[in-house]
ZANUVO-653013 format. One record per residue: residue number from 0; x, y, z of N, C-alpha, C in turn; residue in one letter. Coordinates in pm, whole numbers, plus 50000, padded with zeros to 5 digits. Atoms other than C-alpha are relative to their C-alpha. Example, Ala and Ser with C-alpha at 12.3 -4.5 7.8 and 13.67 -1.06 7.14 Angstrom:
// ZANUVO-653013
 seq    nu    nv    nw   cau   cav   caw    cu    cv    cw type
   0 50089 49881 50000 51230 49550 50780 50090 50120 50000    A
   1 49918 49881 49994 51367 49894 50714 49923 50109 50073    S
END
This chain:
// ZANUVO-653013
 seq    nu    nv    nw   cau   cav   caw    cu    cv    cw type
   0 49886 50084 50032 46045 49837 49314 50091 49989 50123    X
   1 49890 50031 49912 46285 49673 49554 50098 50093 50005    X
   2 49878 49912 50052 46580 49885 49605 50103 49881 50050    X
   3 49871 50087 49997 46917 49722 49589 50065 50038 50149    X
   4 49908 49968 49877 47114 49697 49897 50179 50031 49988    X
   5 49872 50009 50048 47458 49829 49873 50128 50033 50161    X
   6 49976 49998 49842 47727 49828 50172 50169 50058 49900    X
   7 49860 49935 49990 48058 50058 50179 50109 49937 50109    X
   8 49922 50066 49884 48327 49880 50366 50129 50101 50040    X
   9 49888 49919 49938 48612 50034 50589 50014 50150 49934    X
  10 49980 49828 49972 48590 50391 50547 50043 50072 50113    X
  11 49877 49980 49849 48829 50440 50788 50017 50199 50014    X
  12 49994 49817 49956 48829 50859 50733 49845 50055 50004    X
  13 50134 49947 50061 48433 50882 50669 49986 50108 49898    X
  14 49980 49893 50059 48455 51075 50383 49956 49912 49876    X
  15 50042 50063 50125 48345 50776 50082 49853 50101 49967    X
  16 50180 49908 50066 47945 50996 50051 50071 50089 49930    X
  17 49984 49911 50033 48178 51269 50031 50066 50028 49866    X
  18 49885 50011 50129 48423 51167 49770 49936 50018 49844    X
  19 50097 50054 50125 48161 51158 49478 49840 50033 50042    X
  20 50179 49966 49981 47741 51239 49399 49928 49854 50016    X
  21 50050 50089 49992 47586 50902 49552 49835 50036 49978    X
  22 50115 49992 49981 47278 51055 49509 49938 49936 49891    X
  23 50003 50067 50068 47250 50975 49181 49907 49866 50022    X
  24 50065 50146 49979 47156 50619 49282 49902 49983 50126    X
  25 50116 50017 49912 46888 50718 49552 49853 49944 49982    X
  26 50097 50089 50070 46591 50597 49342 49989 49878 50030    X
  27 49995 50151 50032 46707 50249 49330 50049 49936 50093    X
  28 49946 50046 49916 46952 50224 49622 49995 50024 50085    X
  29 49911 49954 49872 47052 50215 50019 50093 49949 50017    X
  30 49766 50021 49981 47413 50248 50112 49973 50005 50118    X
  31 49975 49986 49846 47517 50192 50417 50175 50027 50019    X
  32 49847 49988 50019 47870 50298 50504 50058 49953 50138    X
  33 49976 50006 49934 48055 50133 50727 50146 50008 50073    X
  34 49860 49925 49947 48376 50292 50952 50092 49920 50038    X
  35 49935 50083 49948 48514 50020 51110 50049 49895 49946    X
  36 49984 50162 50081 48649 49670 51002 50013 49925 50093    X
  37 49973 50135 49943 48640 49353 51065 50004 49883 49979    X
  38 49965 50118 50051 48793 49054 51087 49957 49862 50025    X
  39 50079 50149 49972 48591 48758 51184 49949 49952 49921    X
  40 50059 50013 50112 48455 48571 50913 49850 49954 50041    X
  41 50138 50017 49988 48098 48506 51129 49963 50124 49983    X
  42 50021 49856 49975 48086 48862 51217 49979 50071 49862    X
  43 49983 49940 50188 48173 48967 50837 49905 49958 49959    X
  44 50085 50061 50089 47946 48715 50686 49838 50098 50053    X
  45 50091 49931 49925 47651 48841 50919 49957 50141 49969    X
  46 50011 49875 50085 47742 49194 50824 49942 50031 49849    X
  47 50019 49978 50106 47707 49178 50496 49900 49888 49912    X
  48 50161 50084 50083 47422 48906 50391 49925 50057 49942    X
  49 50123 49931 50047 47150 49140 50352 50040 50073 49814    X
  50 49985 49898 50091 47367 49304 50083 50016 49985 49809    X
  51 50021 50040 50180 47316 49292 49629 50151 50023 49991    X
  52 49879 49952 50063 47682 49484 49628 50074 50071 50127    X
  53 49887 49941 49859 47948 49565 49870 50127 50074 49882    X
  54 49922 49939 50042 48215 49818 49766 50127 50002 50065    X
  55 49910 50086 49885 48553 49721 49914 50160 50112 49963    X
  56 49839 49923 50017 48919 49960 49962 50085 49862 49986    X
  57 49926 50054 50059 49152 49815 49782 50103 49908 50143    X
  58 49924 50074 49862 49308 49510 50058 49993 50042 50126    X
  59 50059 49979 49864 49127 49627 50321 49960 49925 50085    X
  60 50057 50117 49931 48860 49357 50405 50048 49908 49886    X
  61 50035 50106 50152 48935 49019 50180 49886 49924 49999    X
  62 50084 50016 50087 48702 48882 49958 50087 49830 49981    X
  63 50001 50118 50002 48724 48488 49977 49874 49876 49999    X
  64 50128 50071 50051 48551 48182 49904 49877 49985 50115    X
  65 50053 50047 49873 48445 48100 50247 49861 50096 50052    X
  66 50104 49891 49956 48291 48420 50309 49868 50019 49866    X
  67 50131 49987 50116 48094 48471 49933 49944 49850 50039    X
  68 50080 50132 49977 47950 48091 50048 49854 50059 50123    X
  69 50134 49995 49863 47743 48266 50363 49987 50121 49900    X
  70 50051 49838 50023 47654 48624 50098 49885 49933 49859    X
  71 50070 50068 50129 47342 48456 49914 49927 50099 49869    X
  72 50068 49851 50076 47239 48844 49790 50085 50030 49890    X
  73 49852 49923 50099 47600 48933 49627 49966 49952 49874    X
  74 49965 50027 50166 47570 48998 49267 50110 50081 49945    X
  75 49905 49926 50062 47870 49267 49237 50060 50041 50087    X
  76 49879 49965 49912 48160 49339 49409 50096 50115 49896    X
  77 49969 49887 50053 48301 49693 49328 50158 50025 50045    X
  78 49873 50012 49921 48719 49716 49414 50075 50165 49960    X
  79 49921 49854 50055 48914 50048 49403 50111 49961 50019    X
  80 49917 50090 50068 49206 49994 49206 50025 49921 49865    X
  81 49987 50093 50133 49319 49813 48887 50019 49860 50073    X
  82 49958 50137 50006 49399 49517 49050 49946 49990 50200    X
  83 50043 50053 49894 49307 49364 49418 50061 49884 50064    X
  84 49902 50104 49906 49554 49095 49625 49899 49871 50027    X
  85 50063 50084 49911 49284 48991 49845 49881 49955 49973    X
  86 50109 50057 50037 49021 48938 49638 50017 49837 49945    X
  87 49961 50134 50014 49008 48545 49571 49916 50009 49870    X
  88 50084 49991 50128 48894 48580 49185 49952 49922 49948    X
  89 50051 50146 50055 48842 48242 49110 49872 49973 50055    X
  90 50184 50049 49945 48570 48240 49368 49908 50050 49982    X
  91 50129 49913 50051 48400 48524 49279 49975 49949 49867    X
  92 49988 50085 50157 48435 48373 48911 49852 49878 50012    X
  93 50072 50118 49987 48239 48057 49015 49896 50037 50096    X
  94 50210 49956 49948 47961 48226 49228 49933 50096 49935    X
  95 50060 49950 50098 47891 48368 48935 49943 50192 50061    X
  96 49970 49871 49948 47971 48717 49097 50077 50090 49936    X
  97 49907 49934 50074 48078 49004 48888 50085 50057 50097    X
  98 49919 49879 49912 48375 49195 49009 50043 50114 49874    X
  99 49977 49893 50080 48461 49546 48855 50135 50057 50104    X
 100 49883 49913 49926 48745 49761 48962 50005 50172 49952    X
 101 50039 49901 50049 48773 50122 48938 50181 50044 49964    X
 102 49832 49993 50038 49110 50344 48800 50063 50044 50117    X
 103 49887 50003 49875 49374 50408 49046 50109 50126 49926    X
 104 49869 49853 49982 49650 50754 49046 50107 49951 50062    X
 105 49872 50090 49951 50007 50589 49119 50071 50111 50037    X
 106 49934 49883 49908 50136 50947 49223 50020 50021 50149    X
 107 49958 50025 49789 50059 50925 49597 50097 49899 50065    X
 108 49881 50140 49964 50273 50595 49630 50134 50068 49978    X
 109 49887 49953 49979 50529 50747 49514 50067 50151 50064    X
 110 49928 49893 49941 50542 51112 49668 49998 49944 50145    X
 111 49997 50029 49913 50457 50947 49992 50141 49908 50070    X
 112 49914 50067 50035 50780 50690 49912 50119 50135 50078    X
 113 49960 49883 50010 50933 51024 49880 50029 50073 50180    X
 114 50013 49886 49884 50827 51203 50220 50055 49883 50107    X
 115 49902 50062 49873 50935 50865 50439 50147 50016 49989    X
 116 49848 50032 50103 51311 50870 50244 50027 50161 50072    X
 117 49978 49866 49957 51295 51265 50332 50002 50030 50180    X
 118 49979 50058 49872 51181 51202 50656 50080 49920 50070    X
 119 49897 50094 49913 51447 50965 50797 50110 50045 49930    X
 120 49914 49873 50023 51709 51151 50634 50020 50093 50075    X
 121 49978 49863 49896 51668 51451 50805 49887 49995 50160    X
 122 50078 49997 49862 51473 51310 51126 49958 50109 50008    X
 123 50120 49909 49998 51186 51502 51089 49907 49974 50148    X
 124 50080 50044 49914 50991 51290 51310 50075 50040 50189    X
 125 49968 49994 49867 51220 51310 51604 50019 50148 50013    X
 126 50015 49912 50007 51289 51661 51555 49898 50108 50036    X
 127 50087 49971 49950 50934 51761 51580 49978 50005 50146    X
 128 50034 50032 49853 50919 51571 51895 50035 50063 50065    X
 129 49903 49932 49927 51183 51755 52029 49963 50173 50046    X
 130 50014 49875 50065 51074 52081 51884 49881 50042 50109    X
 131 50076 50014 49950 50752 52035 52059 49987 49959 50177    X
 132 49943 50062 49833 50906 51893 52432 50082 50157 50008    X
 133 49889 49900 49952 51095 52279 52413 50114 49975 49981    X
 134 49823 50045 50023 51427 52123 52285 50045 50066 49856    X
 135 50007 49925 50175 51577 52242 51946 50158 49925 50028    X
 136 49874 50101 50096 51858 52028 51759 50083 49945 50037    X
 137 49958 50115 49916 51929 51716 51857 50072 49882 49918    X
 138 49940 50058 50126 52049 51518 51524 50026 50096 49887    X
 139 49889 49958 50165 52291 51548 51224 49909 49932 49917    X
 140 50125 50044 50095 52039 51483 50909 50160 49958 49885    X
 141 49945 50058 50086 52207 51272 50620 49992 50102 49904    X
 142 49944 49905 50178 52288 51476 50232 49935 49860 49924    X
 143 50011 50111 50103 52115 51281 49967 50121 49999 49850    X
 144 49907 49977 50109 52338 51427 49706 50128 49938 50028    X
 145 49872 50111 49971 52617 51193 49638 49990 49850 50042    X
 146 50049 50117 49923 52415 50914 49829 49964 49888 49889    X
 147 50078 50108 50102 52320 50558 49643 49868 49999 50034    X
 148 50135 50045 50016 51956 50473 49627 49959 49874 49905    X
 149 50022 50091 50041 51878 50156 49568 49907 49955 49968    X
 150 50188 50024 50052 51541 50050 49357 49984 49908 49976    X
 151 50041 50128 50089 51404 49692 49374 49844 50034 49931    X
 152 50086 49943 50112 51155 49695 49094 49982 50182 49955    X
 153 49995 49865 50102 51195 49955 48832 49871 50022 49900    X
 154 50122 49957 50062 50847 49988 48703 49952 50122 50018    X
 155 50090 49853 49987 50586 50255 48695 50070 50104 50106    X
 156 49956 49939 49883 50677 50381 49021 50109 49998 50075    X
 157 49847 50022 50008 51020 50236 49046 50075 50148 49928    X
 158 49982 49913 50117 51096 50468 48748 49988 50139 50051    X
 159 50005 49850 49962 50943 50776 48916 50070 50018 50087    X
 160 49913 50006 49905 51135 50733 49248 50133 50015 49920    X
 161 49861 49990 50058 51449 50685 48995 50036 50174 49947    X
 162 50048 49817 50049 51356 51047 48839 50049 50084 50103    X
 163 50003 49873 49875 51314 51197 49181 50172 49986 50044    X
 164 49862 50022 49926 51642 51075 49314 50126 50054 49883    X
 165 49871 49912 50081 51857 51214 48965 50006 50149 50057    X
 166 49973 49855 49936 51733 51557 49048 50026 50029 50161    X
 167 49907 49924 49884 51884 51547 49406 50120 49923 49965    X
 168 49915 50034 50026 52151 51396 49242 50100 49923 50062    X
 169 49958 50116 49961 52199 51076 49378 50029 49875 49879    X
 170 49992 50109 50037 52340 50766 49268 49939 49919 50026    X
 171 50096 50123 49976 52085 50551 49145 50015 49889 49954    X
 172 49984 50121 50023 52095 50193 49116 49880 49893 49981    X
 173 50098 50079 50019 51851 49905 49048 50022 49884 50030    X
 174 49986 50094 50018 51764 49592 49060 49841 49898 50021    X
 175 50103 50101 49953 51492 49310 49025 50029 49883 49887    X
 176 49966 50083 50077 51454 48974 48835 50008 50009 49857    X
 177 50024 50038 50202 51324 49044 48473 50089 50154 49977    X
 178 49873 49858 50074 51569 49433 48474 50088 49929 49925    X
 179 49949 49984 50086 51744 49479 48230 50109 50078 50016    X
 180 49954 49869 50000 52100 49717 48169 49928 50122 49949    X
 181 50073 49901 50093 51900 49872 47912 49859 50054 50039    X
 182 50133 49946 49949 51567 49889 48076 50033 50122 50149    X
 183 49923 49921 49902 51751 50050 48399 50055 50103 49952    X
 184 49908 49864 50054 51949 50296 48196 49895 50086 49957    X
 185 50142 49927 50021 51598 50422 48062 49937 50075 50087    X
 186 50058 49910 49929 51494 50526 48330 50051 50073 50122    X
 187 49897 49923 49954 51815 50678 48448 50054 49889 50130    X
 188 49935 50023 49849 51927 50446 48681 50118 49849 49967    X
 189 49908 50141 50006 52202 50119 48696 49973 49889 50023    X
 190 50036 50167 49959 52137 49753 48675 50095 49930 50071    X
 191 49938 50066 49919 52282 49570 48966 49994 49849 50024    X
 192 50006 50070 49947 52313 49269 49113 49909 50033 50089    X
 193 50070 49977 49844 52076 49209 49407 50080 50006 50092    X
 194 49897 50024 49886 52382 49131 49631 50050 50173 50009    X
 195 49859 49882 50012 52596 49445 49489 49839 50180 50075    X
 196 50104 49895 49966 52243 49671 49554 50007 49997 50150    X
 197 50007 50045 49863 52201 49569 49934 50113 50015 50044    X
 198 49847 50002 49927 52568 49588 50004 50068 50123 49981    X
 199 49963 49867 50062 52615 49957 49831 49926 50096 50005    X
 200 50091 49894 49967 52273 50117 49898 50011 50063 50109    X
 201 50018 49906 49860 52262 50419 50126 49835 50000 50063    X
 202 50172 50050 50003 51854 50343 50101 49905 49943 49878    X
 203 50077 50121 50093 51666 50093 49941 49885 49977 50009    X
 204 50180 49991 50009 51328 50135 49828 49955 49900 49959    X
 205 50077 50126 50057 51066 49824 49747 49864 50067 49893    X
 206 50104 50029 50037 50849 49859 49470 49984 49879 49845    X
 207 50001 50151 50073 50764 49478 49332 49794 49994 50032    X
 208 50136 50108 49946 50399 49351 49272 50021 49848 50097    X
 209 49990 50096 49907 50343 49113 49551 49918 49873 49895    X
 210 50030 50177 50045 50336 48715 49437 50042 49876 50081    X
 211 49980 50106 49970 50410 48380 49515 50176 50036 49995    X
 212 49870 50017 49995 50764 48430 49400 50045 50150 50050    X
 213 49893 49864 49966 50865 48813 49527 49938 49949 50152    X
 214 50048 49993 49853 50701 48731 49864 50093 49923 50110    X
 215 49855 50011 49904 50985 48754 50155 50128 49973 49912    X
 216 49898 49940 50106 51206 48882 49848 50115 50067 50105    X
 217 49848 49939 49871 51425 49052 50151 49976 49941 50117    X
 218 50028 50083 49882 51459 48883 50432 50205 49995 50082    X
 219 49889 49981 49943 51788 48797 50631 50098 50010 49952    X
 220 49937 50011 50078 52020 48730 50399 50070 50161 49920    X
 221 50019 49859 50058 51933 49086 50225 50039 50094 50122    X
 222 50041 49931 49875 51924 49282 50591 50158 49995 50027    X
 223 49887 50031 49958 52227 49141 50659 50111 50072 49901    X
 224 49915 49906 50128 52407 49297 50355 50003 50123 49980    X
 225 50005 49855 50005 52282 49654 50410 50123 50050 50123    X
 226 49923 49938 49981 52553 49905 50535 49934 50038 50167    X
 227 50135 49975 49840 52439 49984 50947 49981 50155 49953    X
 228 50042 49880 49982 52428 50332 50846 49883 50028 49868    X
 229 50078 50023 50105 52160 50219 50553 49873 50034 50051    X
 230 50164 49948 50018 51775 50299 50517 49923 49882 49900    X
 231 50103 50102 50094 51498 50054 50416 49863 50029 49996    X
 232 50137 49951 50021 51196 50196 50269 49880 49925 49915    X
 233 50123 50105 50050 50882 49947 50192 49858 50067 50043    X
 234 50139 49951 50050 50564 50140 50035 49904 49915 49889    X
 235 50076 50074 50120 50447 49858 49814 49927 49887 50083    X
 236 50067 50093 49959 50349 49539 49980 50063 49952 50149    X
 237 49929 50095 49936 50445 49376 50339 50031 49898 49995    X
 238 49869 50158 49938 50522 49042 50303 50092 50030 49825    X
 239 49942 50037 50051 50734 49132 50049 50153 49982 50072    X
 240 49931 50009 49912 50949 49190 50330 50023 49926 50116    X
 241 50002 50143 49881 51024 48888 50570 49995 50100 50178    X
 242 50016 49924 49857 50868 49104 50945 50101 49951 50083    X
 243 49922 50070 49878 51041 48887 51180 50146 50033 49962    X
 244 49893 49991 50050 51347 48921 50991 50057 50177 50004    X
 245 50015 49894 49969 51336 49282 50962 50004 50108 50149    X
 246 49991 49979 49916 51235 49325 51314 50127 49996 50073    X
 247 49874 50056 49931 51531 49108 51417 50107 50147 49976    X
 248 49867 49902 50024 51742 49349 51240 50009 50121 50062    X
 249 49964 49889 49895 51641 49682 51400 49962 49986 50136    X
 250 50012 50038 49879 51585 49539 51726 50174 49984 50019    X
 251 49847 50019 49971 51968 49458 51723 50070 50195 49897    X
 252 49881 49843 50001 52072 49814 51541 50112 49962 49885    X
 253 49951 50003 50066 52186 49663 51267 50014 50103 49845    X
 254 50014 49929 50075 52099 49896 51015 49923 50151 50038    X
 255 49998 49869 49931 52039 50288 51061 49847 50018 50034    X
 256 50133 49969 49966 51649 50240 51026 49927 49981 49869    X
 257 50146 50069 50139 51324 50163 50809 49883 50066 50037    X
 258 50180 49930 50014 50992 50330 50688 49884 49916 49920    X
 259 50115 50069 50086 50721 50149 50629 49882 50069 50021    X
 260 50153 49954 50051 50343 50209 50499 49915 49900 49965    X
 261 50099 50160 50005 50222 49822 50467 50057 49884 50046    X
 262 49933 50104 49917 50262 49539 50657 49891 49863 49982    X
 263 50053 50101 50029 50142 49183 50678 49860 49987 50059    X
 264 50131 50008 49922 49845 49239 50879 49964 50080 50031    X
 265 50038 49828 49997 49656 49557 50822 49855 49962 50043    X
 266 49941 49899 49934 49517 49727 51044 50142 49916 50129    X
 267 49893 50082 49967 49839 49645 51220 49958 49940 50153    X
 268 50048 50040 49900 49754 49455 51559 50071 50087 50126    X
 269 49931 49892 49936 49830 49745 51856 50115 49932 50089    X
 270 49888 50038 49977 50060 49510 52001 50115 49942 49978    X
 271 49892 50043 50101 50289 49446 51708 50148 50095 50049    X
 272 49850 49965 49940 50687 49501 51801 50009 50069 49912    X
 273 49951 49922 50034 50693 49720 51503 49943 50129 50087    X
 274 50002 49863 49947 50507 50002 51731 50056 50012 50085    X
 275 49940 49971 49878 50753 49987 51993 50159 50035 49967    X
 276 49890 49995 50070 51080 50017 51755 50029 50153 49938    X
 277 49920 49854 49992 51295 50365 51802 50040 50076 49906    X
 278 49936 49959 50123 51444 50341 51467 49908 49972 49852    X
 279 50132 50067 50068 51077 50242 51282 49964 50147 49947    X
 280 50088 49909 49999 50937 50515 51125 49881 49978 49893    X
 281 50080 50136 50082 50597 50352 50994 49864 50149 50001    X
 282 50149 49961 49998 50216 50500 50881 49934 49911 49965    X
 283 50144 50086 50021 49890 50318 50823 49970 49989 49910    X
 284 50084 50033 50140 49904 50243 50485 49906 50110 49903    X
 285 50062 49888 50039 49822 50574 50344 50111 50062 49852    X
 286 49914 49947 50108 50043 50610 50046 49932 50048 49894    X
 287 50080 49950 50111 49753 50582 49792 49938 50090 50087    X
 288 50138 49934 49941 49492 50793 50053 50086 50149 49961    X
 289 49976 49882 50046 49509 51134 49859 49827 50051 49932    X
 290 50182 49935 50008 49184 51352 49797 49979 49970 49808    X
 291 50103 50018 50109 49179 51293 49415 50034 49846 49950    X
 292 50040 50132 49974 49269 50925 49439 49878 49945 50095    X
 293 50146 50022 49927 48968 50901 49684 49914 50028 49891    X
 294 50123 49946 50154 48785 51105 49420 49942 49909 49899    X
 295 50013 50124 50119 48836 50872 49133 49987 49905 50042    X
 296 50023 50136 49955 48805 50563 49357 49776 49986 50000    X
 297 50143 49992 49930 48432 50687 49484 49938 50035 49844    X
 298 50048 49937 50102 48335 50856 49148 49967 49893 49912    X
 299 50009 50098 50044 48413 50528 48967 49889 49917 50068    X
 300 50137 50076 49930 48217 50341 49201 49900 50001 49990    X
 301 50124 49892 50029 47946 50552 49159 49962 49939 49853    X
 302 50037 49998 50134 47965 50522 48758 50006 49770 49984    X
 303 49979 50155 50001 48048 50129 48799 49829 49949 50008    X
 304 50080 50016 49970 47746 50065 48985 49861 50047 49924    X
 305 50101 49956 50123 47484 50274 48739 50019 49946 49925    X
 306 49991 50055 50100 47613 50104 48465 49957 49798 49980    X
 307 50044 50167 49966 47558 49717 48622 49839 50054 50005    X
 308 50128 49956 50005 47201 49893 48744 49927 49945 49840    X
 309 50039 49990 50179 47137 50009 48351 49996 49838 49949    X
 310 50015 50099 50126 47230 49686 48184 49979 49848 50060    X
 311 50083 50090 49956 47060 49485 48459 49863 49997 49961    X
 312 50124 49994 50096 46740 49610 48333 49958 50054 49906    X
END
């Protein structure tokens, strides 16, 4: 019997074999795993022809029409995650291409939320540096207690960030379109205005599903309203945040500084002005990458894929 061809995309830590028992599917399948990414859509297409099922990190590589037009093998596309941005669903829909998704752990988003907010607070990062150059204490670290914290979207992970911030006993605040007083008070925190949030936050966290309508939800207008000795922390989506706009702002020193973990163009291009920005303190999109969110991403995969197998023949 043929074996199925199956292709692992961006495994950027090499560690997907490890995450889960692929063996399982040695009978029937070869995997190929591949470390790198890329963005060319000849190069991509090329890559991945030969393949029945590609397994894809959640907005890593996208999944568009253009590209399933050159993949004449693809019968299943595997996504880790409940949900997927960059997958174009309509097209997979109409090339009669299943897509599956596997479950997703919303805890790393938010302790990671957590450790940038902690981190730029008490300049950790520069500290180290310092610590490490033979220097020792070189900045005054901010007090969260007493401090506002400002939460656009109060959902899942809105909600937990609101939690974390009562017990250091900050003033928390909210705000997004469909909040509520009453939905905000639930989960301990105040329904604001967007204006009165941005103009009163000591740091202002983003977590909004990215759409048509939240996309460049802050932008100058917003930037311009934060306090200069303010904090802007975006762990959910980049463009929900207008870059250029952003940039502008800590390039001029208008505000005390920003942590980000996703941006409009991942992996970020090495000569993007956010890696050259003093008051930036940014990672690679690693908020979900946690060993038992890997786990359950690969494990699923694993059980996804046996189960299309099975009730293919």
């Amino acid at each position: 019997m043929k074996k199925i061809k199956i292709a692992v995309l961006d495994d950027y830590q090499e560690v997907a074999l490890k995450m889960a028992d692929w063996s399982v599917l040695d009978q029937v399948a070869d995997i190929t795993v591949f470390h790198d990414h890329l963005d060319g859509q000849s190069e991509l297409t090329e890559r991945l022809k030969p393949f029945d099922i590609i397994c894809v990190m959640r907005e890593r590589t996208p999944i568009y029409k253009e590209l399933l037009q050159g993949l004449p093998n693809l019968k299943l596309i595997v996504s880790t995650g409940s949900r997927n941005a960059s997958i174009d669903t309509d097209a997979v829909s109409e090339a009669g291409i299943q897509l599956e998704h596997t479950g997703y752990i919303s805890n790393g988003a938010t302790e990671h939320t957590w450790a940038l907010l902690m981190a730029m607070a008490r300049h950790i990062p520069q500290e180290n540096t310092t610590f490490k150059n033979g220097g020792w204490q070189t900045t005054v670290g901010t007090d969260l207690k007493g401090k506002t914290i400002g939460i656009v979207g109060l959902g899942r992970i809105g909600a937990k960030i609101a939690a974390i911030a009562n017990v250091f006993e900050m003033n928390v605040i909210a705000w997004s379109e469909n909040l509520t007083e009453e939905k905000a008070a639930a989960s301990g925190a105040r329904y604001v205005s967007k204006e009165f949030l941005f103009s009163n936050a000591d740091f202002i966290t983003v977590h909004l599903v990215l759409s048509e309508r939240s996309k460049g939800i802050i932008s100058t207008p917003e930037l311009d309203l934060m306090k200069p000795n303010a904090y802007l922390i975006n762990t959910s989506r980049g463009p929900l945040v207008d870059e250029n706009a952003l940039i502008n702002t800590l390039e001029q020193g208008k505000i005390a500084g920003a942590a980000l973990d996703v941006f409009d163009t991942e992996p970020l291009p090495k000569d993007h002005p956010f890696r050259n920005l003093g008051n930036l303190l940014a990672t690679p999109h690693i908020g979900y990458v946690t060993e038992n969110t890997y786990k359950l991403f690969f494990e699923d995969t694993v059980k996804i894929i046996q189960n299309w197998i099975t009730n293919k023949n």
